[in-house]
C-alpha positions in Angstrom: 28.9 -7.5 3.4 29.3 -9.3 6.5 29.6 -13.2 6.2 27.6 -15.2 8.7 27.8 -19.0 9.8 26.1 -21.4 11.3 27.6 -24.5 13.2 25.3 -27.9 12.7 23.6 -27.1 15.9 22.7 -23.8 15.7 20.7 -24.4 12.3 19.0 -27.4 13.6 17.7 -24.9 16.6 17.1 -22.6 14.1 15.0 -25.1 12.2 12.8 -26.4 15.1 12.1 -22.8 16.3 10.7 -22.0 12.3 8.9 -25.4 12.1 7.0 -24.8 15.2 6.4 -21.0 14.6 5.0 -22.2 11.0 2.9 -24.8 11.9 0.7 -21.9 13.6 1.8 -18.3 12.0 2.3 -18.9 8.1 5.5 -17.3 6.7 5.1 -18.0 3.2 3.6 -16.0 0.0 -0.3 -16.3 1.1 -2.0 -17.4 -2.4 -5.5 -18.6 -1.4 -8.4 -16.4 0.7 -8.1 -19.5 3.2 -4.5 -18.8 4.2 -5.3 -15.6 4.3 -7.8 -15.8 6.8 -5.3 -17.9 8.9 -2.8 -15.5 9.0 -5.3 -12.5 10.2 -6.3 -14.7 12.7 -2.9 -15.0 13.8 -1.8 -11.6 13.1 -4.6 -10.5 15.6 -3.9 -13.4 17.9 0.0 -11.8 18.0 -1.7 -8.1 18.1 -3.7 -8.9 21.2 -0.2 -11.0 22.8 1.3 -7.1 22.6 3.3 -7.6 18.9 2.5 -3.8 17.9 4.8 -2.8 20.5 8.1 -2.4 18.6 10.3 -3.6 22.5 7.8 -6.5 22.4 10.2 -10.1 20.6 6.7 -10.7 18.5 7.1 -7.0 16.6 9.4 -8.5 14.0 7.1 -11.5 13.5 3.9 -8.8 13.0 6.2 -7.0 10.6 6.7 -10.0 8.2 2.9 -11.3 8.8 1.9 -8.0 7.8 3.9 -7.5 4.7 2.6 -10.8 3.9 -1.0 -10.1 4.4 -0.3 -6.3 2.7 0.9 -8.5 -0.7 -1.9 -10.2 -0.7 -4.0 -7.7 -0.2 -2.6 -5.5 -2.8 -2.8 -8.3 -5.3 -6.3 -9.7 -4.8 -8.4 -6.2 -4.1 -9.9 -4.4 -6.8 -8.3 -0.9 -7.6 -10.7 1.7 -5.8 -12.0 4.7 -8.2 -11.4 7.6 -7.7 -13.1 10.7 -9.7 -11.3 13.0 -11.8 -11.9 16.0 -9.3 -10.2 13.9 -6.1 -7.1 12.9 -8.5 -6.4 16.4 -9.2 -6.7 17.4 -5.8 -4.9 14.5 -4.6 -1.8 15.4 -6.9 -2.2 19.5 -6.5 -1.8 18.4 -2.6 1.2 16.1 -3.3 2.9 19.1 -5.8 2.2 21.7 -3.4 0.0 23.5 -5.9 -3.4 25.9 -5.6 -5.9 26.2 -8.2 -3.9 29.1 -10.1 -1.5 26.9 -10.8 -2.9 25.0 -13.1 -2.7 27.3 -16.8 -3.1 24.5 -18.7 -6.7 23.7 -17.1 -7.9 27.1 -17.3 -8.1 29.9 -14.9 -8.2 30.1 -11.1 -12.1 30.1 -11.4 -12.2 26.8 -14.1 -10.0 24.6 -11.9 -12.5 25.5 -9.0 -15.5 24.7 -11.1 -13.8 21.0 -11.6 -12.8 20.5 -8.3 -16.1 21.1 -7.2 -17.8 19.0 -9.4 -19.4 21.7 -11.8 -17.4 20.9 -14.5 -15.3 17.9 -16.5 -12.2 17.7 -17.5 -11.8 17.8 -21.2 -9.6 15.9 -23.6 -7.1 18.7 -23.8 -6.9 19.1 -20.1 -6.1 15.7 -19.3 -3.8 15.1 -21.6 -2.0 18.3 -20.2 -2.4 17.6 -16.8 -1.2 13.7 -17.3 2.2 15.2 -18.8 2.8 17.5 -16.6 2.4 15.0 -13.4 3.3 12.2 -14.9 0.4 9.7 -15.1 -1.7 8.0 -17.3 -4.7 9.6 -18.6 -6.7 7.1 -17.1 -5.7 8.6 -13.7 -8.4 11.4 -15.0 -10.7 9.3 -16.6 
């Protein structure tokens, strides 16, 4: 790895460019639904100034704000549900799979049924399926 320094001078630029880009775009962990909102606002405000466009100087800014906002977002919004039938699909999809794939759901016909809606998964099929992919049984549930 590369070693970098800094003369005296060049960190106190530094410095003064981050204190005045901080007093209006936050750059720090958001923890409260009030920074949040402030930094939204601002990563619209650098959004409409032309920061999506990756030759534009803001990009890099937009790319940090929005990791930011993404955290926060991850950590403060409840999971969304998904049904049985749309996990199954979802992960057939992902595994490149079809419906006759599946032996230890049932037949071509059976995994149709579920997928559709006509029928549930049962204990035995869950557990099966969450092996086999990988995932908690809840992700069936």
């Amino acid at each position: 790895m590369e070693t970098m320094t800094l003369t005296r001078a060049e960190v106190d630029d530094l410095a003064e460019h981050l204190s005045a880009i901080s007093a209006r775009i936050p750059l720090q962990t958001i923890r409260s639904k009030r920074a949040y909102k402030t930094a939204t606002a601002a990563m619209n405000a650098l959004l409409d100034a032309g920061g999506a466009d990756e030759s534009n100087p803001l990009s890099a800014l937009v790319s940090l704000l929005g990791e930011l906002i993404a955290d926060y977002e991850d950590a403060h919004s409840s999971p969304k549900t998904i049904s049985p039938a749309d996990m199954l699909r979802f992960l057939m999809d992902q595994h490149g799979l079809s419906q006759g794939d599946l032996p230890e759901v049932g037949s071509q016909g059976v995994v149709s049924e579920i997928l559709n809606g006509k029928r549930d998964l049962n204990v035995r099929q869950i557990r099966l399926l969450s092996e086999r992919f990988g995932v908690g049984p809840q992700a069936f549930v």
